[in-house]
FIGUTOR-126956 format. One record per atom (N, C-alpha, C): x, y, z; atom name. Coordinates in steps of 0.05 Angstrom, whole numbers, plus 5000, padded with zeros to 4 digits. Each point is the difference from the previous one (the first is absolute). Layout:
N
X,Y,Z,at
X,Y,Z,CA
...
END
This chain:
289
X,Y,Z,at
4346,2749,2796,N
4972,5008,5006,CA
4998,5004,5030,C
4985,5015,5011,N
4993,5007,5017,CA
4968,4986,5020,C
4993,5003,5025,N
4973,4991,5016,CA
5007,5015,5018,C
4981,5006,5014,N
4992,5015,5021,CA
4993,4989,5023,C
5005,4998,5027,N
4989,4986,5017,CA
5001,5011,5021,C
4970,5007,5009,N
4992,5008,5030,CA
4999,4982,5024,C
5006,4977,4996,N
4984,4977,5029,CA
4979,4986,4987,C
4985,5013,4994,N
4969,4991,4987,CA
4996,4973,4997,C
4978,4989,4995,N
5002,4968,4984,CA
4996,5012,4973,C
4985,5025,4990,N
5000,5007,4976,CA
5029,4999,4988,C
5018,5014,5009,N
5025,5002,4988,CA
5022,4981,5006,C
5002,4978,5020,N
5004,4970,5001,CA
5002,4984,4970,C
4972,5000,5000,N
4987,4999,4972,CA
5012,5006,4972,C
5007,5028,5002,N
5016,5014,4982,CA
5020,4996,4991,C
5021,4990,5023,N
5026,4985,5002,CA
5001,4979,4987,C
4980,4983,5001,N
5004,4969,4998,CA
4990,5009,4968,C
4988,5013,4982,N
4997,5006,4977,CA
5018,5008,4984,C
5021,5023,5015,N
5009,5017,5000,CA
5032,4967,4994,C
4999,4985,5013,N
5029,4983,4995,CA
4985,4988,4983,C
4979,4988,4993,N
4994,4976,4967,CA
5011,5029,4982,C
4983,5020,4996,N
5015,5018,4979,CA
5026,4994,4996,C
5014,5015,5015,N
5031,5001,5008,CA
5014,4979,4984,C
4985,4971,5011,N
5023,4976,4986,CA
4987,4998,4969,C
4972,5013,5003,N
4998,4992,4967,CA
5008,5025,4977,C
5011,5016,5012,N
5010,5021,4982,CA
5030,4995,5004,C
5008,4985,5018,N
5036,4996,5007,CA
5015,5030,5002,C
4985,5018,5030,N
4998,5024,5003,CA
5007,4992,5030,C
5024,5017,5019,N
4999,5011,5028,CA
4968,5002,5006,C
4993,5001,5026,N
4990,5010,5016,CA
5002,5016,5031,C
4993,5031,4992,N
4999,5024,5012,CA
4986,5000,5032,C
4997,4990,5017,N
4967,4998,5019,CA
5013,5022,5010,C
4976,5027,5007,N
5005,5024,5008,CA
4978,5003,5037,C
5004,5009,5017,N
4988,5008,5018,CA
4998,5036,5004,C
4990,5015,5002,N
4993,5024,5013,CA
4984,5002,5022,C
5013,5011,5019,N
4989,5015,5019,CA
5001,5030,5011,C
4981,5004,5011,N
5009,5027,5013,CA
4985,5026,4986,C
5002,5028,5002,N
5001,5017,4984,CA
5016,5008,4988,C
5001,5014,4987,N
5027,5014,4977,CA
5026,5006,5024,C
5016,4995,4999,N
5030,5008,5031,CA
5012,5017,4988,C
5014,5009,5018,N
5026,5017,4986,CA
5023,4979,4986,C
5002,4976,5012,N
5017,4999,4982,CA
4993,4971,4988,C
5010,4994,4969,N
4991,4981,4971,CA
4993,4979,5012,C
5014,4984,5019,N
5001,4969,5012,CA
5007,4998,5022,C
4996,4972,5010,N
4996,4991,5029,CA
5029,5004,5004,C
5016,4996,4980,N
5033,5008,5012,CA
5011,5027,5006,C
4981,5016,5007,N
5003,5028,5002,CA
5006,5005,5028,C
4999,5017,5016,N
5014,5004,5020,CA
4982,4996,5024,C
5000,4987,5016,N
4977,4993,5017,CA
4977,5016,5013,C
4975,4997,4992,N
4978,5010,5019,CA
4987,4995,5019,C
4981,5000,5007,N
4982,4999,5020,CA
4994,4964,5003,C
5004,4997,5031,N
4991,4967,5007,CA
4980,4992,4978,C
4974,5024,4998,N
4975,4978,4985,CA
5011,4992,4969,C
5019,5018,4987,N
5010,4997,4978,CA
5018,4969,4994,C
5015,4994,5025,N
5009,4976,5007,CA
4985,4973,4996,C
4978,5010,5012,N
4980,4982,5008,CA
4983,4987,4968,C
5000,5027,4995,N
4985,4994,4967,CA
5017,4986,4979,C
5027,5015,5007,N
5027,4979,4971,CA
4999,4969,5011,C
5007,4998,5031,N
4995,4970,5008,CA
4980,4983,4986,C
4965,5012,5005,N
4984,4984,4998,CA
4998,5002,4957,C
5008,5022,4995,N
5009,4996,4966,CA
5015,4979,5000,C
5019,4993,5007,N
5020,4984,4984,CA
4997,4963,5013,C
4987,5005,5025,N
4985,4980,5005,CA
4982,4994,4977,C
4988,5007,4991,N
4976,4992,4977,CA
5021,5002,4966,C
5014,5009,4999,N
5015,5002,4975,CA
5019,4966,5003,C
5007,5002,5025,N
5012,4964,5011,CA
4971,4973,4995,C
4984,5011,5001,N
4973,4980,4989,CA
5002,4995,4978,C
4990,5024,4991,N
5003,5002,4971,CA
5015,4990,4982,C
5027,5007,5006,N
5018,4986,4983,CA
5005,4970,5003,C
4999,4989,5015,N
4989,4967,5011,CA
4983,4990,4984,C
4979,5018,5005,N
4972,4983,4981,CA
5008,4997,4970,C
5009,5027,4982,N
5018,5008,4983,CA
5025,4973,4992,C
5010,4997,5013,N
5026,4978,4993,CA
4987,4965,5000,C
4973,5007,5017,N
4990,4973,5005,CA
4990,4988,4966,C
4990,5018,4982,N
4985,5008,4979,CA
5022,4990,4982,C
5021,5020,5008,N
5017,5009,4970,CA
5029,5003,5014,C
5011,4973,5006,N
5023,4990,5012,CA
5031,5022,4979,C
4996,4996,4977,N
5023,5010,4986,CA
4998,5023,4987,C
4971,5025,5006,N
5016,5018,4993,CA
5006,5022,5018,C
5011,5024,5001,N
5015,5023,5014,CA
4987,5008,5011,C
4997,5001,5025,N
4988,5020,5012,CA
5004,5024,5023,C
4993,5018,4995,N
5012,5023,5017,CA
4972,5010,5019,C
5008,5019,5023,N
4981,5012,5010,CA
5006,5023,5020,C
4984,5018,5000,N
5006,5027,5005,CA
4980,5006,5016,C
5002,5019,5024,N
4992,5003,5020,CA
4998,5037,4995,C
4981,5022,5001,N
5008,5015,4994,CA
4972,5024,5004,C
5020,5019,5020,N
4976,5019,5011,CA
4983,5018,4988,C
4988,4998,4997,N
4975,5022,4977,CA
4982,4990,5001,C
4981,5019,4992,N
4970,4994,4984,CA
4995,4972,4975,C
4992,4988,5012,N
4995,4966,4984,CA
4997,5012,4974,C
4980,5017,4978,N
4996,5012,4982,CA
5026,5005,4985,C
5014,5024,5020,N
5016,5016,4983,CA
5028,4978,4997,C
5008,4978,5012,N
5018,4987,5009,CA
4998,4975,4977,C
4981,4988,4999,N
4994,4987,4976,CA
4989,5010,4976,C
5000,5021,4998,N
5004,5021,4967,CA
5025,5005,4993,C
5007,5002,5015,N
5030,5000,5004,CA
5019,4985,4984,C
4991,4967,5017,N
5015,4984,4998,CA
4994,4990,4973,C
4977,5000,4986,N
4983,5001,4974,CA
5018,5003,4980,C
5013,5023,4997,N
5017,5011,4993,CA
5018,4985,4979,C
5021,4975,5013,N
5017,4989,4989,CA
4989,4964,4998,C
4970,5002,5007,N
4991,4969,5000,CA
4988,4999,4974,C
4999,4968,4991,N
4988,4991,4983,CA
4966,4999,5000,C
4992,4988,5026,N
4973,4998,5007,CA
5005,5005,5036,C
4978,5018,5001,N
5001,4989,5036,CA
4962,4993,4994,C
5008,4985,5038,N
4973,4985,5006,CA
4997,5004,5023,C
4974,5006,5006,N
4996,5001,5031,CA
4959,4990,4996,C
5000,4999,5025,N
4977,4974,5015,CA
4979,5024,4990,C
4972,4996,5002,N
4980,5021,4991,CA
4998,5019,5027,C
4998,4992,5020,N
4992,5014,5032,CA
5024,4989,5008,C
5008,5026,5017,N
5024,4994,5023,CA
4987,5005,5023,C
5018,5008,5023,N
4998,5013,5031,CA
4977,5025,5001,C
4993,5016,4980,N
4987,5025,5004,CA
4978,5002,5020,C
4989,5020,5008,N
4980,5002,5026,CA
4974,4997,4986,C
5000,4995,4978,N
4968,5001,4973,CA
4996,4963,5002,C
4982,4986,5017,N
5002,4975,4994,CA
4976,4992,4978,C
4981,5013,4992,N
4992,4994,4984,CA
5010,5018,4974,C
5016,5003,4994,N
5009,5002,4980,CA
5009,4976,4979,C
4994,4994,4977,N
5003,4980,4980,CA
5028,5002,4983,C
5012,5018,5005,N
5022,5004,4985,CA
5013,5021,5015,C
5025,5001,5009,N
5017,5023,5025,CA
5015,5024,4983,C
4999,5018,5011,N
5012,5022,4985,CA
5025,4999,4986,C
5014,4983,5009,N
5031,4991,4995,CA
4991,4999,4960,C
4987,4977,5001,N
4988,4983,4972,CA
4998,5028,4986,C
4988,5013,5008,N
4980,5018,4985,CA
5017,5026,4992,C
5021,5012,5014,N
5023,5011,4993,CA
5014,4994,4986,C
5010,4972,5010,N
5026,4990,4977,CA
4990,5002,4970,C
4977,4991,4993,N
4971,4998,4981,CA
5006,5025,4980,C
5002,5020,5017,N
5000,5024,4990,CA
5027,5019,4994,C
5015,4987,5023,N
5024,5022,4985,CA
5024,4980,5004,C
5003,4975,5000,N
5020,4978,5004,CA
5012,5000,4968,C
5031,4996,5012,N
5008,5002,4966,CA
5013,4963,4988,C
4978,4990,5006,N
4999,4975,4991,CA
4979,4985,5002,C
5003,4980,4978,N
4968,4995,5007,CA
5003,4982,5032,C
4976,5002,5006,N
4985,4991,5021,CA
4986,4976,5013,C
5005,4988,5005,N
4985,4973,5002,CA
4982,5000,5031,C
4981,5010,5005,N
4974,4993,5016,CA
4997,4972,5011,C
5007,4983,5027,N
4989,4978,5000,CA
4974,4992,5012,C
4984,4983,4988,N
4984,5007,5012,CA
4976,4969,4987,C
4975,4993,5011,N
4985,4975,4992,CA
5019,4984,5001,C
4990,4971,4981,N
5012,4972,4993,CA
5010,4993,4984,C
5028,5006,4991,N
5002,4999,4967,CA
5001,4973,4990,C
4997,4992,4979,N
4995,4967,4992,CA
5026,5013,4981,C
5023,4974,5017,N
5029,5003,4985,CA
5001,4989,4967,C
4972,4977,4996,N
4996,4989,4975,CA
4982,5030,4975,C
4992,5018,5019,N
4982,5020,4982,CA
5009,5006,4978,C
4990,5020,4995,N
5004,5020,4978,CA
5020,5019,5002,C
5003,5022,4986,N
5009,5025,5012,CA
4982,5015,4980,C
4990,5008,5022,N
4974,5027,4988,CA
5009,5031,4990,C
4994,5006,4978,N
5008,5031,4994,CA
4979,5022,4997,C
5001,5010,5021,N
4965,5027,4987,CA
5009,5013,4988,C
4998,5000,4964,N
5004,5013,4976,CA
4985,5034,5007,C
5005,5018,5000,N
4980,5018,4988,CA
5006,5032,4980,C
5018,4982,4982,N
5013,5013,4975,CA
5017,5024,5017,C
5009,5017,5016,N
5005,5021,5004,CA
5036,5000,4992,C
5009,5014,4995,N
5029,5009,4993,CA
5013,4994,5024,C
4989,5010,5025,N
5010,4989,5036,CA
5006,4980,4992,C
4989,4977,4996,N
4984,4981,5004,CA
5019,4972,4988,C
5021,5019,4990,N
5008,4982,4972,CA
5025,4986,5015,C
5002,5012,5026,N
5030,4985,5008,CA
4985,4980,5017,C
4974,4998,5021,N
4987,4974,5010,CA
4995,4976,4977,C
4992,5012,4972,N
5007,4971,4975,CA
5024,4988,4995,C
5013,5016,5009,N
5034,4991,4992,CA
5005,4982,5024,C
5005,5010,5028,N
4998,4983,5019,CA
4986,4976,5002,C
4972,5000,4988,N
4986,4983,5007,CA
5012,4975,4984,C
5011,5004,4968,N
5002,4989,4985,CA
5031,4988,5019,C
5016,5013,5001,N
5025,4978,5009,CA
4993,4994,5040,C
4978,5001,5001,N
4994,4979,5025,CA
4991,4980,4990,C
4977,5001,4990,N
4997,4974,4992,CA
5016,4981,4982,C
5024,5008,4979,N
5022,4984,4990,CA
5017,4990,5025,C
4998,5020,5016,N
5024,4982,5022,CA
4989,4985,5014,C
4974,4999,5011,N
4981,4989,5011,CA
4998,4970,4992,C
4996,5007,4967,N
4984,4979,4984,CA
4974,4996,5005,C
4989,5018,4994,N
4976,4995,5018,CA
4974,5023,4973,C
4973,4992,4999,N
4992,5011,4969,CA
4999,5025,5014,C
4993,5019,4981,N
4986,5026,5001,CA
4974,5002,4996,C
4987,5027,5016,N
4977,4992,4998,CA
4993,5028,4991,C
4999,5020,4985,N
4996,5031,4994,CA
4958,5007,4997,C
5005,5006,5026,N
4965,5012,5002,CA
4996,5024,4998,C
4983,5012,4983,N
5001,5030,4993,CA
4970,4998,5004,C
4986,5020,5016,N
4970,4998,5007,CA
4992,5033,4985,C
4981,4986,4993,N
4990,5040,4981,CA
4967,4985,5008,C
4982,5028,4997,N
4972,5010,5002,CA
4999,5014,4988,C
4964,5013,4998,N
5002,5022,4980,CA
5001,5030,5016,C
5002,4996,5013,N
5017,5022,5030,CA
5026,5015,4997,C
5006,4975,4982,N
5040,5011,4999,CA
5000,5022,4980,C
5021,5013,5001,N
5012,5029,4991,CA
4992,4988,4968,C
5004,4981,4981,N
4998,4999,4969,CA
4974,5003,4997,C
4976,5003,5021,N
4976,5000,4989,CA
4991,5034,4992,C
5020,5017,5018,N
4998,5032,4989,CA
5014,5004,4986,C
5014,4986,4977,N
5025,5005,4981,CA
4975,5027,4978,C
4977,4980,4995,N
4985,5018,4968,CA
4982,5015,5018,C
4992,5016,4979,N
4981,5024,5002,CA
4974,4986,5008,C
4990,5025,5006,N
4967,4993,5011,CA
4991,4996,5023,C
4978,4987,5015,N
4994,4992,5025,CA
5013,4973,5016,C
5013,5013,5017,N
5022,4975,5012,CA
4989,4979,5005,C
4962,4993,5006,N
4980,4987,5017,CA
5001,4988,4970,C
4994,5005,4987,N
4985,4986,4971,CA
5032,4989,4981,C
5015,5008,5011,N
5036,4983,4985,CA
5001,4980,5012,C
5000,4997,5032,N
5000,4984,5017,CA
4986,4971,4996,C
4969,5004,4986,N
4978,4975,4994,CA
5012,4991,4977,C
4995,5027,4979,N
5008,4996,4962,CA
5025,4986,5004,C
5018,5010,5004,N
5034,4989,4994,CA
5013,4979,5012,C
4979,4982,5017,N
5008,4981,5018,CA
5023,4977,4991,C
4998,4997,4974,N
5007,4982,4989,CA
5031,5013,4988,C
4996,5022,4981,N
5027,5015,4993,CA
5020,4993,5024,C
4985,5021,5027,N
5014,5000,5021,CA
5025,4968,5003,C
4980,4979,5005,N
5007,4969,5001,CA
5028,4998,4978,C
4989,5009,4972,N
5027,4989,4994,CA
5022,5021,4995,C
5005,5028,5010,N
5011,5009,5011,CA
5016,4996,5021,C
4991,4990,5016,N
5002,4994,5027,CA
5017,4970,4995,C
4995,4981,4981,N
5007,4980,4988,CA
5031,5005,4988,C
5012,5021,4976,N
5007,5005,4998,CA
5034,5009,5011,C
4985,5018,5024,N
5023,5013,5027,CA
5003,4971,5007,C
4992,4978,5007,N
5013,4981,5004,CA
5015,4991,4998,C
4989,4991,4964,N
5016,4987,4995,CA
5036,5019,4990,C
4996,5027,4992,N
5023,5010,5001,CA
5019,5005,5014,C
4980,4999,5028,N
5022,4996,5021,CA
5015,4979,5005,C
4997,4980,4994,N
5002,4973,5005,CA
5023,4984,4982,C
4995,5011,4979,N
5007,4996,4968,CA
5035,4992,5010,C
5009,5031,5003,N
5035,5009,4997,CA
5008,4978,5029,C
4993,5009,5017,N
5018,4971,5014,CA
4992,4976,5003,C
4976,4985,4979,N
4998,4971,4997,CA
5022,4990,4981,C
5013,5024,4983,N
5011,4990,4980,CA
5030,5007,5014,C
5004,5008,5019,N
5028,4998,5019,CA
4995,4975,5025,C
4986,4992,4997,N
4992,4979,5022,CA
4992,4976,4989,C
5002,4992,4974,N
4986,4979,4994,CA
4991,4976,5017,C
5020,4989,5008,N
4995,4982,5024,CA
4979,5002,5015,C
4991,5021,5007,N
4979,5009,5017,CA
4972,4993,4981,C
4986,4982,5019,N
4958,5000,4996,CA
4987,5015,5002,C
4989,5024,4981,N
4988,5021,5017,CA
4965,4984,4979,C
4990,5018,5030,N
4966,4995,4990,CA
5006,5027,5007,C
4974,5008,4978,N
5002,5034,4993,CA
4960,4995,5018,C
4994,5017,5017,N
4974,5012,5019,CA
4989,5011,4986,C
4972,5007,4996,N
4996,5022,4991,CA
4970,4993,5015,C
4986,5020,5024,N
4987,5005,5016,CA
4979,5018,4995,C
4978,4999,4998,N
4984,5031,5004,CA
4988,4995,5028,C
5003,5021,5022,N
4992,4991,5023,CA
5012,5029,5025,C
4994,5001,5009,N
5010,5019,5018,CA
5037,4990,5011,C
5017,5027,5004,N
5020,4992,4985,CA
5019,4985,5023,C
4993,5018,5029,N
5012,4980,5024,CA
4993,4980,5002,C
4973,4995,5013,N
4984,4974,5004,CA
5007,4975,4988,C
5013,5008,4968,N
5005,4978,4976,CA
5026,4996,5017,C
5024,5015,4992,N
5031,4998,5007,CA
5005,4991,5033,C
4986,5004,5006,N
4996,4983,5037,CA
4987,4965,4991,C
4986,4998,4992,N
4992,4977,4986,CA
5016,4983,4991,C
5013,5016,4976,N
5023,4989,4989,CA
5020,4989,5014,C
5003,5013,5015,N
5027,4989,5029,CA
5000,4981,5011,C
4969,4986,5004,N
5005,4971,5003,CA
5010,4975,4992,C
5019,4986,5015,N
5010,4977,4985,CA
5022,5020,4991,C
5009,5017,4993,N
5023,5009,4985,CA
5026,4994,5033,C
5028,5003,4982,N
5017,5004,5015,CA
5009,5018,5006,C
5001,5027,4968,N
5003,5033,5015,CA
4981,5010,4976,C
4992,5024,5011,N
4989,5025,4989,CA
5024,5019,4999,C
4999,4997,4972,N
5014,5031,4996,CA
4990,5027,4988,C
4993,5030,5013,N
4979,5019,4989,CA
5034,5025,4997,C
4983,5017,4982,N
5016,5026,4997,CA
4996,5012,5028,C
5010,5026,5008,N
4993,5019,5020,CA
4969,5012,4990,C
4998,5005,4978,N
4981,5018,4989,CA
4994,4995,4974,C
4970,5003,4991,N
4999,4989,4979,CA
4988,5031,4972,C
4971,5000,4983,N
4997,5020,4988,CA
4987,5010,5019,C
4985,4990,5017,N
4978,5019,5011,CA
5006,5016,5025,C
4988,5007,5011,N
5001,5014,5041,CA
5022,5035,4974,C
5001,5009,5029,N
5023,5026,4999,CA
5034,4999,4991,C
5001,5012,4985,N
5034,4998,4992,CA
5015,5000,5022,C
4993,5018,5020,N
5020,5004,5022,CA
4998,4986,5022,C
4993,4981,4993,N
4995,4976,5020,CA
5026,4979,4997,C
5012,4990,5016,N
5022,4981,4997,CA
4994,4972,5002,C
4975,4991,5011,N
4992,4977,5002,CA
4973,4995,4997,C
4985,4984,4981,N
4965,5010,4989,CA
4994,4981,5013,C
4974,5004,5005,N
4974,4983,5015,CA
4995,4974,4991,C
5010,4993,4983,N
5012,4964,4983,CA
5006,4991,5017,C
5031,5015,5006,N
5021,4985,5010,CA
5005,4998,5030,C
4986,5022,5016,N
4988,4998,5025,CA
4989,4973,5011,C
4969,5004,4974,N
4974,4974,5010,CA
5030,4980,4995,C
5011,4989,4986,N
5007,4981,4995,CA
5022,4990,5033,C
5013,5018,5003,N
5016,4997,5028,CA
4980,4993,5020,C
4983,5017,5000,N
4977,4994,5031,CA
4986,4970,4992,C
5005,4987,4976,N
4970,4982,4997,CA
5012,4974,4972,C
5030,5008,4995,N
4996,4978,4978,CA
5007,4963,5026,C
5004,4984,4977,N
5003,4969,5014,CA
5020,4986,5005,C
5022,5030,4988,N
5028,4983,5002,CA
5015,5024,5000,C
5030,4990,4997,N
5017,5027,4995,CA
5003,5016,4991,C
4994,5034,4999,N
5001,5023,4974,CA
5029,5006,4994,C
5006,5008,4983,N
5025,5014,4989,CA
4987,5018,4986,C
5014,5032,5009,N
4984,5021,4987,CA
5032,5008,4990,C
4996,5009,4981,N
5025,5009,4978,CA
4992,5025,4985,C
5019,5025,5013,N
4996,5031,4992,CA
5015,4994,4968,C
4984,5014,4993,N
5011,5014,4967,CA
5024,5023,5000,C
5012,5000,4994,N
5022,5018,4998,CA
4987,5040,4992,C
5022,5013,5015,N
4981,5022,5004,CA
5029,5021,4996,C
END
């Protein structure tokens, strides 16, 4: 697995998350630095440039030497490697995505945006990282839950799978919250006036909505037995709830995208609010494409 680390206390942070994972999956750890713009050439071992270029690998590998300190302080026995390496932070850890199990990086790094709630880094990987993702970010209560925002979609179906063997390795219950209104897409399924389905069908809607639950839920309780799941079932506005939910939990785990927003979107307005605002750690997990 992989982490990301700018200097930051955000991504400090990340590290020290980034090694409990590590020893509880009995997985290496990757810690990556980028600096710079895109170079002519792949890595710092390339053929020498300019003093400030110097200046920047120094004060990288100075902070990758932190890092991995804090890192070993955590998680004394397992592997750890670290790479120093010139590019675009983005394209460099998509990259590195690639051949990792999970990467993790802090919610806000170094960027020039200080009120920003979540740093572009997050919000990229989010979107085109080819692993899931782990967000750090709030207080996680190591005794919690592990929270799953259900919301039936086909995407959707590999964040249930994940969620389900975190919490077996965890040991730790499940908590599957699926939030529906009469707002949501099943209330224009029948004919007629969408305003008057919406009041009339409130209840259909409910156990519909009941239903997708529980089917989602169904196929890997019966591969997970071990696992406690409490099955959610919410009517309520659908962020506000799943930010809620995050309290007291130890991770949130959401799809990239769920039924609703634009197809051609790679990361939905769920899974966003939930990075800028949930109470503990996100893991966003793309559906296979």
């Amino acid at each position: 697995m992989i982490v990301g680390v700018d200097g930051s206390p955000s991504s400090i942070g990340a590290v020290e998350i980034a090694a409990r994972e590590a020893r509880l999956r009995g997985v290496g750890l990757r810690i990556v630095h980028a600096f710079g713009p895109v170079p002519a050439y792949p890595t710092v071992d390339a053929p020498p440039g300019n003093p400030a270029d110097h200046l920047l690998e120094s004060k990288a590998r100075e902070a990758l030497a932190g890092a991995e300190e804090r890192a070993r302080a955590i998680a004394p026995d397992i592997r750890i490697t670290r790479s120093v390496v010139a590019g675009d932070a983005l394209e460099v850890l998509e990259t590195e995505s690639r051949s990792a199990s999970l990467a993790v990086v802090g919610s806000r790094g170094m960027g020039r945006f200080a009120g920003l709630l979540v740093g572009s880094t997050a919000v990229h990987l989010a979107a085109h990282g080819r692993c899931p993702l782990m967000v750090v970010r709030g207080r996680p209560d190591p005794a919690g839950a592990v929270v799953l925002a259900v919301d039936g979609s086909e995407a959707g179906e590999a964040a249930v799978e994940f969620a389900f063997a975190e919490a077996a390795m965890r040991r730790a219950p499940l908590v599957a919250v699926h939030v529906w209104n009469t707002w949501s897409e099943g209330a224009y399924e029948g004919p007629g006036d969408p305003l008057t389905a919406v009041v009339a069908d409130a209840e259909h809607i409910r156990e519909a909505e009941q239903h997708l639950l529980d089917e989602t839920v169904a196929t890997w309780q019966k591969a997970h037995p071990q696992v406690v799941v409490e099955r959610r079932l919410v009517r309520s506005r659908i962020r506000p709830a799943l930010i809620d939910a995050s309290r007291g939990a130890q991770l949130m785990v959401t799809g990239a995208r769920g039924r609703g927003g634009f197809t051609g979107l790679l990361l939905g307005s769920v899974s966003q609010a939930l990075l800028h605002h949930a109470h503990c750690p996100v893991t966003i997990v793309r559906g296979k494409e």
